[in-house]
Structure formats: C-alpha cells, structure tokens
N, C-alpha and C positions, 0 to 999 in steps of 0.2 A: 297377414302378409300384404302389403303396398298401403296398408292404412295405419293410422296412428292413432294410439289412443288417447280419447279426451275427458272422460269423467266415465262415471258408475252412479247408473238411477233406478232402484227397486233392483240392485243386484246385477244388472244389466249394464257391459261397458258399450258405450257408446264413442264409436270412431270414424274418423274421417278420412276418406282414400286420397291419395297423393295428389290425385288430380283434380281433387274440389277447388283448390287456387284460382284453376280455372274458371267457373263461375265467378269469381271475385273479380279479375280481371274483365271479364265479358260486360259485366255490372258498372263497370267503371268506366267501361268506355263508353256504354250503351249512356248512361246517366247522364255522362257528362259533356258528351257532344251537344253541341246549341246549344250550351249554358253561359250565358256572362264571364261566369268563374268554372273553369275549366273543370279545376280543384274540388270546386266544392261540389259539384254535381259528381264528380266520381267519389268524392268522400261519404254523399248521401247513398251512393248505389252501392257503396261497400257496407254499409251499417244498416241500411235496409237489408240487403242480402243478408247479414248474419241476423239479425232479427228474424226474418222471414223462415230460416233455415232451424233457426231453436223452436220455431212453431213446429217446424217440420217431423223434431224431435217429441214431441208431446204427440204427434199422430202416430208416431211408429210406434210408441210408449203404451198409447190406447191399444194398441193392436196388440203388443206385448202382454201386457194383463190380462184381457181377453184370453190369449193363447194356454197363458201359466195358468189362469183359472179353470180351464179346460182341461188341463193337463199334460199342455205341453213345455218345453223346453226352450224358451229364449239364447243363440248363445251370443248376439249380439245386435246391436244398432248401427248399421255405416250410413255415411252422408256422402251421397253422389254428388255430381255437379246439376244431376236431372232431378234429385232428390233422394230419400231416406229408404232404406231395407231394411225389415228387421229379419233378421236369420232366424228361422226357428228349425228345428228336429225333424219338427213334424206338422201338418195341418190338424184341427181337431176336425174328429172321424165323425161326426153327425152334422145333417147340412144343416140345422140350426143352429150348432156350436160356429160353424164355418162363416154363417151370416151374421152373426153378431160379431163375431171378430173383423170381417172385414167395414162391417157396419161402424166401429168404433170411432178409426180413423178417420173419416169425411165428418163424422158428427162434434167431433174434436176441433176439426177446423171450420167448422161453420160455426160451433157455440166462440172460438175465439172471435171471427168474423164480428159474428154478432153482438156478443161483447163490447168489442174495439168500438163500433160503430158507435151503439149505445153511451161507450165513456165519448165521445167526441161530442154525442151531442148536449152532452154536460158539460163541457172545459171550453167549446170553441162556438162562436155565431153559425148558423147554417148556411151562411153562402160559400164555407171552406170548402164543400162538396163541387159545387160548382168551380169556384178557383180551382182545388185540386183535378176536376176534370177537365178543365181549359188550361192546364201549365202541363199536364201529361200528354193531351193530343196533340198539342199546338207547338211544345217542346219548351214552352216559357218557361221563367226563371223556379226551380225547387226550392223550397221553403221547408226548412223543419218544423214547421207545425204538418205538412202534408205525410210526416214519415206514418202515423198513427191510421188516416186515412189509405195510406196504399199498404199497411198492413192487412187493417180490415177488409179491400179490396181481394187484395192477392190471396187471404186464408178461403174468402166464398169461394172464390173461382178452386183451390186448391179440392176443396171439398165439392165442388160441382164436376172438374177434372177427371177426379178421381173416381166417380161411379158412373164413369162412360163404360159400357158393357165388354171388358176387351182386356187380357191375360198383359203384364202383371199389375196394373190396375186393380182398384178395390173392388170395381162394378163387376171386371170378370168373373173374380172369386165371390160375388153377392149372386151373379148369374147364374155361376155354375151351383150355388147353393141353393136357387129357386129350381134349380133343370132336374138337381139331384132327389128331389122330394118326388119326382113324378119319373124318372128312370135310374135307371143303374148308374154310378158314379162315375164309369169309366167314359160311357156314352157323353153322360151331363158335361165332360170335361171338354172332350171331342168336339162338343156343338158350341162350348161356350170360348174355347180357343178359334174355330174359324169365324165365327163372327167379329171376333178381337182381330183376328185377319185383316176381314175386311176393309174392318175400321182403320186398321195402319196402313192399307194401300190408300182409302181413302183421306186421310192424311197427310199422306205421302206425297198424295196428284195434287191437294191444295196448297203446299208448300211449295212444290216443283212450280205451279202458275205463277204464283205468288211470287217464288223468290223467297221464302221463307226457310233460311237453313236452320232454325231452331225447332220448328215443325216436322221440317225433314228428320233429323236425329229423333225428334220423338216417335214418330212414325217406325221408323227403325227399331227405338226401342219396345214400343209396342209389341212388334210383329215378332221380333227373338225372345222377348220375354212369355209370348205365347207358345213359341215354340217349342219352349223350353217346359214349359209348365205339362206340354202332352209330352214330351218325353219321361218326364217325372212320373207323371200318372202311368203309363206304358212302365214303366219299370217296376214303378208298384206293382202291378198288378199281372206281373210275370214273375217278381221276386219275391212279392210279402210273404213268406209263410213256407219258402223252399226254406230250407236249413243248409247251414254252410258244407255239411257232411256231404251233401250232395255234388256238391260242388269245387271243391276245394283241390288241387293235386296230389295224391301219394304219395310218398317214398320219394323225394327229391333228393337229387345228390345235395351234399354238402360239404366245405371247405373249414381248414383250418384259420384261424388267424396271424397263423406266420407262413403259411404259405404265397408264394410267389403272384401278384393279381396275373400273371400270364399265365397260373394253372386255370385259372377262372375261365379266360378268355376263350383256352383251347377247348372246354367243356360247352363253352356258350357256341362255338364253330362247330364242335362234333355232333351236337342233339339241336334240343328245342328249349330248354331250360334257361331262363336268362336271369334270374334270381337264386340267389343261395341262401340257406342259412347257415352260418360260423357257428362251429361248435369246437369246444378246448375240456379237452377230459370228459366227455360225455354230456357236455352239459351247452346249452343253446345261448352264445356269450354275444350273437350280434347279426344282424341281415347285411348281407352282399345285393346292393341291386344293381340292373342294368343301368341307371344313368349314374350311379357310384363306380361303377368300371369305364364308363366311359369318359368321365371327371379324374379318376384316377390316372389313366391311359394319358390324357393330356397333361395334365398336371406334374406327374412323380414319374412317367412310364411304364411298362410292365413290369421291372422286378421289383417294387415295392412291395412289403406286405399286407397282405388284405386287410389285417387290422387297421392300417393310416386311413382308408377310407369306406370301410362297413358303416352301419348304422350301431349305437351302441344302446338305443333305446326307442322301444318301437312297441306298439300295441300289440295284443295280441288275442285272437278270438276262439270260444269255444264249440267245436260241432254241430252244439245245439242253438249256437246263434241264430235270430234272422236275418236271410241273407241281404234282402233290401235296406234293412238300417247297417249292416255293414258297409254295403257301398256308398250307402250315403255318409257313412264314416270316416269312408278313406277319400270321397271326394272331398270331404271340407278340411279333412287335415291334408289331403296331396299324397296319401300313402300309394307307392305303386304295389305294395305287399305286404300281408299278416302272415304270419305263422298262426299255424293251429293247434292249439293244446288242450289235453283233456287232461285235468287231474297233473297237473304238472307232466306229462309224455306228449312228449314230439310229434304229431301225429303228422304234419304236410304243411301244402303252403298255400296261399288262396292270392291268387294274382289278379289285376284288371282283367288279364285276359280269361281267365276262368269267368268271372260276372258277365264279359260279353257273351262268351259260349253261351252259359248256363240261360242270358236272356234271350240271344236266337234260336236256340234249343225249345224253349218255353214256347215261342213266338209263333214257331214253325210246327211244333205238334203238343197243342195245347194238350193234349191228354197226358201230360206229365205232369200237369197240377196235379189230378186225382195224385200221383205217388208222392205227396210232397213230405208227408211226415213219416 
C-alpha cells in the first residue's frame, strides 16, 4: 500500500513508495541551479539519482541474503526518498547472525565505491578527481564523465553513513550486536537506541545552525526510527512466547449477513465489542469491523446489509500461535482483527486491543511471563 512495484531479485519484490518522485525533483533542482544548461544539470541529477538509488538496492539485497541465510523471511525491498528498507519478519536471533547482516550493507557499498573509483582510474586521466571536486564545490559546469566519479563518491559516504552508531542505521544494529554479546538483548537495545538518540539531536542542532533541511529530516529520521526499534524490542519481549489463547476474546457476539448494519451499530453502543464475526448457517462466512461500519454508515447508511461491507477474506489464527508474530502480522497487513480457530471451531476474536492489554498487562507485572505456556 502507497508503493508500486518494480521488479523481483532472488524472489524478493522490490518497490518504490509514491513519494520517491520527490527525490527526483529535489535532484533536479539541487543539480541544476548554477548550471549554463539549466536542463542539463537537472538531467544529470536525475540519472545520477536513479543510478545512485539501484546501488541502494544491491545494499538492501546484501542485507537480504544475509537475513534468508540466517533464516529469515524477506517480504520486501521499498526505496524511500531518504533511502532503501528491506522488510523482514524478523531479525536473526544471534548477535553475530545480526552483525553480519547488518555488516553486508555498507561493505556492499564501499566495494561498489571502490570498484567505481578503481574503473575511473583506468578509462579517464587523474586530474578528473580534481575537476570533479572543483565543478561540485564551486558549482561549475557537470560533465558526464563526472557521473562515475560522484557515484564512487556517494556509495563511500553511503557506506561510511550508514555505520554511524544510531537505530535504524546499520551501525545501531552492528552496535547493538556488539552490546548484545556482553548483556542481555533487551538492555543492548535500550543503550544502542539512546545513543542513536543522541546522535539525531545532534544532527538535528547542526542542521538548525546550518540551515540544513535535508539534515534536519535525517535527524528526524534517525531519532523515529530509533524509537521505533525500542518499541519493537519492548513488544518482543512482553509478547514472544505468550500464546494467543491467552489473550484473545471469548464468545463474541456475532451477526448475520443479511442483517441490518444498524443491528451492529446498536451492539457496538450497548457493550464494548466493536468487531463481529458473520456467521450464515453456522458456519464463519466473513468479519464485520469497526472502520467497515463506519465506511458503511457513510457510504450506504444504516439499513444496508452487513454483507455489502464485511470482510470476505481475512487470516486467521491458531491458539497456539505466538502472539508477537501475530501482531506483527496484522501490523504489516493493517488487520484490526483475526478470528481464532482450532481445528476448524470458532473459538473468539483477537483484536488490536487485546495485544495492547495483553502488552501493558506483561509490562505492569512481569510475573505473567512465568505463565506463558
């Protein structure tokens, strides 16, 4: 969802989010101010950019392999405007598995670096380094023999960038992977996210002097993608290994598919229930959710039948699941509810809000681990 897809490499689609254009644009303009040819300098900052950006793909690729070698689960490649994510499942569970994967990535773009440089200094005289670094500072005329040179450029820095010690950065995850060898993983996380902290305030104050908005946004991103990373770990480690059974609702009421969506509604006003599941002859034909009644409600009004806009196809999980890759199921698909079944029977319904409980519940008196299984 908001990205499109663009090819499939070692089984892995690689896509680009709607607002990568942007980049392209910024590129165009940034290149081509102070240039003789207006044109052509935005023409080179567009074709460097996507060059620079298919490197980008070979580092999340690296990181990929890595993962699937390990024994994780790829489930895709997107291309930011900031740069590339690869989605995986899961981190691999040993902090050496964890260093080398994040290791992959920057060593990816320094052998390209290094590479490029190396062909340059076979096709072109040595003073192109100098030219190339007197037309970039100075804003003179861009030359396509200089594209090779500001690739080889941009991949070192890319790969020097990227193992600054600081979440979601490769160096935080190589950090937390040296912190994890000498304490517990949740700790190692904890210490390797507020440093990555630091680092994007610090960022943050050089940009703001500066006048630096592209600084600024990275700083930013820094600091959320840090934040994000301890909340991950925190959820791990209150959820891995509870089971859905624990957690999950009871005996939910449920609706027909040809009943009125105003029976739903009045249900949703009298309790606490805000999801249903459809059931036609006994048998579990489709989920009713709270923003499908409220899509409903605008759209068609109350006496439409629930059928026009239930779910008619929807995951669904077993008691013995774990509950942490659950919710990290239904965050990547957007699900606000599973049904629970055992053995083809109805058993309940496991809602976002269940997973909060069940995390502040964990959070607030740990001594609910011990009962997890």
């Amino acid at each position: 969802m908001g990205s499109l897809k663009l090819f499939t490499i070692k089984g892995i689609p690689v896509r680009v989010h709607i607002t990568f254009p942007l980049i392209l644009i910024w590129a165009a303009i940034q290149f081509g101010r102070g240039q003789s040819s207006v044109w052509q300098g935005a023409l080179f900052g567009v074709v460097v950019t996507l060059l620079l950006f298919f490197c980008v793909v070979l580092h999340e690729l690296a990181h990929s392999l890595f993962a699937i070698r390990f024994g994780s689960r790829v489930n895709e490649i997107t291309l930011l405007p900031l740069g590339g994510v690869a989605q995986m499942e899961r981190i691999p569970d040993r902090p050496y598995q964890e260093l080398l994967m994040a290791l992959a990535g920057p060593v990816t773009s320094g052998v390209i670096g290094v590479g490029l440089a190396l062909l340059i200094l076979l096709l072109f005289p040595l003073r192109i380094w100098t030219d190339f670094v007197r037309a970039i500072s100075s804003g003179g005329t861009l030359s396509w023999s200089y594209l090779l040179p500001y690739l080889a450029v941009t991949n070192l820095f890319l790969a020097g960038f990227n193992l600054l010690p600081a979440f979601p950065l490769d160096g935080g995850r190589v950090l937390r992977a040296v912190l994890a060898i000498m304490m517990p993983y949740d700790r190692a996380t904890t210490l390797a996210v507020r440093i990555g902290q630091v680092l994007a305030w610090a960022l943050g104050l050089l940009g703001l002097l500066g006048g630096d908005v592209l600084l600024i946004l990275v700083a930013l991103f820094v600091y959320v993608g840090a934040s994000q990373e301890e909340r991950l770990v925190q959820l791990k480690a209150a959820l891995a290994g509870l089971r859905v059974r624990k957690a999950y609702s009871h005996s939910p009421q449920a609706v027909h598919p040809e009943d009125p969506l105003s029976y739903a509604v009045d249900m949703m006003l009298e309790g606490f229930q805000s999801d249903f599941p459809v059931f036609d002859e006994g048998r579990l034909v489709g989920m009713l959710t709270r923003n499908g009644v409220l899509r409903g409600l605008k759209e068609f009004g109350p006496q439409i039948p629930i059928r026009v806009v239930m779910l008619r196809e929807f995951p669904i999980v077993s008691p013995e699941d774990d509950l942490f890759e659950i919710q990290q199921r239904m965050s990547e698909t957007g699900a606000e509810v599973v049904p629970v079944v055992d053995e083809g029977r109805f058993l309940g319904l496991l809602t976002r809000q269940d997973l909060e409980e069940a995390y502040r519940l964990v959070t607030v008196y740990p001594a609910l681990l011990s009962r997890r299984r």
